[in-house]
C-alpha positions in Angstrom: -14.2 -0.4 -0.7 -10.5 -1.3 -1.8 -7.5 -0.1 -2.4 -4.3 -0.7 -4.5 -1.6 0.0 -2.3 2.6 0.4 -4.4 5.2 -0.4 -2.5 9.1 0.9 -4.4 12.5 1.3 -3.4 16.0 0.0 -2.7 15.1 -3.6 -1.5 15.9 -4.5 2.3 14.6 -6.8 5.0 11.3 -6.3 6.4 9.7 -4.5 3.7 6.4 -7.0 3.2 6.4 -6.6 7.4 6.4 -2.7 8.1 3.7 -2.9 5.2 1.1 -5.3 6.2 1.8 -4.3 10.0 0.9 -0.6 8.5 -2.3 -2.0 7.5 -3.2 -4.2 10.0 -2.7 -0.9 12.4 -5.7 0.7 10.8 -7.9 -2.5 10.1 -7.6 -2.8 6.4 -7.3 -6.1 4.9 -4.6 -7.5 2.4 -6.5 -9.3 0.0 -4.0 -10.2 -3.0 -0.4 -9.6 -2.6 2.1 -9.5 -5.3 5.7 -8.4 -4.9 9.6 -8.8 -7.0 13.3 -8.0 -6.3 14.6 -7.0 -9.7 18.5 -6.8 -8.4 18.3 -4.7 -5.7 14.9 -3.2 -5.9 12.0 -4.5 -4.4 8.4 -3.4 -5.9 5.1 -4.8 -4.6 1.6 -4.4 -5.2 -1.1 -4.8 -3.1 -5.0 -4.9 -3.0 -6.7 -3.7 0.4 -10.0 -3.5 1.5 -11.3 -1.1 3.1 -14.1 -1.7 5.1 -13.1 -2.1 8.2 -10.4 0.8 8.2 -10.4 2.6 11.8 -9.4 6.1 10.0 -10.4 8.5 6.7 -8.6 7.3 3.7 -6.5 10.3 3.4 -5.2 9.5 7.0 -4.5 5.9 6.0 -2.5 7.2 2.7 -0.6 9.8 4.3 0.4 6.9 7.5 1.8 4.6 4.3 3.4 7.5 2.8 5.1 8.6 6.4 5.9 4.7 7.2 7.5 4.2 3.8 9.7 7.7 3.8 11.0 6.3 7.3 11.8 3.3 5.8 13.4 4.8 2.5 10.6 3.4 0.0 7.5 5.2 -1.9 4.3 3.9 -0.6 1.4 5.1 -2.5 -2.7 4.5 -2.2 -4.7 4.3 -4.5 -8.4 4.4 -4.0 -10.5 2.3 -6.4 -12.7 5.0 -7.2 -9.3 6.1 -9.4 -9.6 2.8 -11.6 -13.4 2.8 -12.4 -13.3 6.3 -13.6 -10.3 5.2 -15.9 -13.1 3.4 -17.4 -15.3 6.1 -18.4 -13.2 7.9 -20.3 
């Protein structure tokens, strides 16, 4: 399973770090990584697998979500169940 995890906000040092280290925490993988500073904000994307995550998905979203608050950025997870039913439609 994977995930596309958003990372937005105000840039500042150590974003790229509290994420992956986020991850890493639970045992999910960062896969592809891409990430910009357009002036001063920062906006990332990343794809995660899942497979060896230690927790539920929804505990894993709401850690980012929590991590990312603390930080002062919006970290959202996207399961990739969302995008393949994008398909069916």
């Amino acid at each position: 399973m994977k995930a596309v995890v958003t990372v937005t906000g105000k840039d500042r040092v150590g974003i790229i770090a509290m994420a992956s280290a986020e991850c890493a925490k639970y045992g999910v993988n960062i896969i592809d990584i891409s990430q910009t500073v357009m002036k001063e904000y920062f906006a990332m994307i990343m794809l995660a697998e899942l497979d060896g995550m230690t927790v539920d998905f929804a505990a894993f979203a709401d850690s980012m979500k929590l991590t990312g608050e603390a930080w002062g950025v919006d970290i959202r997870v996207m399961h990739e169940d969302i995008f393949n039913s994008m398909h069916k439609i």
